[in-house]
Phi, psi and omega in degrees: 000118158299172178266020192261282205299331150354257152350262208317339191272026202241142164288140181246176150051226175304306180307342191264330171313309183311283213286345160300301177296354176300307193301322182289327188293324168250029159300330201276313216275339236244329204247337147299314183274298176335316198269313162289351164266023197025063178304188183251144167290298186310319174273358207262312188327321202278335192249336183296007162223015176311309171323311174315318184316330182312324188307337184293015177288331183294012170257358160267312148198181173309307176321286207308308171303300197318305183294002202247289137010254219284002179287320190294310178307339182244165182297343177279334164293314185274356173261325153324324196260324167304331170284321187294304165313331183246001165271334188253015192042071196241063186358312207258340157287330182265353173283333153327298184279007145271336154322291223287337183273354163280324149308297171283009184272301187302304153334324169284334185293321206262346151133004170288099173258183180303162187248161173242170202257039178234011152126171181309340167307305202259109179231157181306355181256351180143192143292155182239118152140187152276137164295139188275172178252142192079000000 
């Protein structure tokens, strides 16, 4: 894959515009429901950036990093894990799975989208990062 197709495969314009406020919203929404169930601050603190942690998968190569990333980065583990908390009534599950959704929210806000494996940079929201020049 180039890096023009790349590009081409990153939301642009309005759409990417959409897809940020997705992120704020549901950062917004995500950190409102903690907060009205009194979550614990000190844990939201202590866990709100463990997703992050997937990047050291990029110091084994790109392929590896993207896929480790966006398994952390998406959405289907923390909403599973949300159903499961209100299915098992599970205080601590669900504070896990809100936290984590609250992470990806904000991450989707500020333009960290999934990544694609031609490196960390090149994500579904655009580039990231400084462009080398030349």
């Amino acid at each position: 894959m180039t890096e023009g197709t790349i590009e081409a495969g990153a939301a642009t314009g309005g759409v990417n515009i959409l897809l940020r406020l997705e992120g704020l919203t549901l950062f917004t929404g995500m950190v409102m429901l903690y907060w009205s169930w009194d979550g614990s601050w000190l844990v939201f603190a202590l866990l709100f950036f463990v997703p992050d942690l997937s990047f050291l998968a990029y110091l084994s190569d790109a392929k590896f990093g993207a896929l480790v990333y966006n398994a952390a980065h998406s959405y289907m583990a923390p909403v599973s894990l949300l159903t499961l908390g209100f299915g098992l009534t599970s205080p601590l599950t669900l504070s896990i799975a809100l936290i984590w959704l609250a992470h990806i929210g904000i991450d989707r806000a500020l333009g960290y989208g999934l990544k694609y494996s031609a490196g960390f940079g090149f994500t579904h929201l655009g580039r990231i990062g400084r462009q080398k020049d030349g």
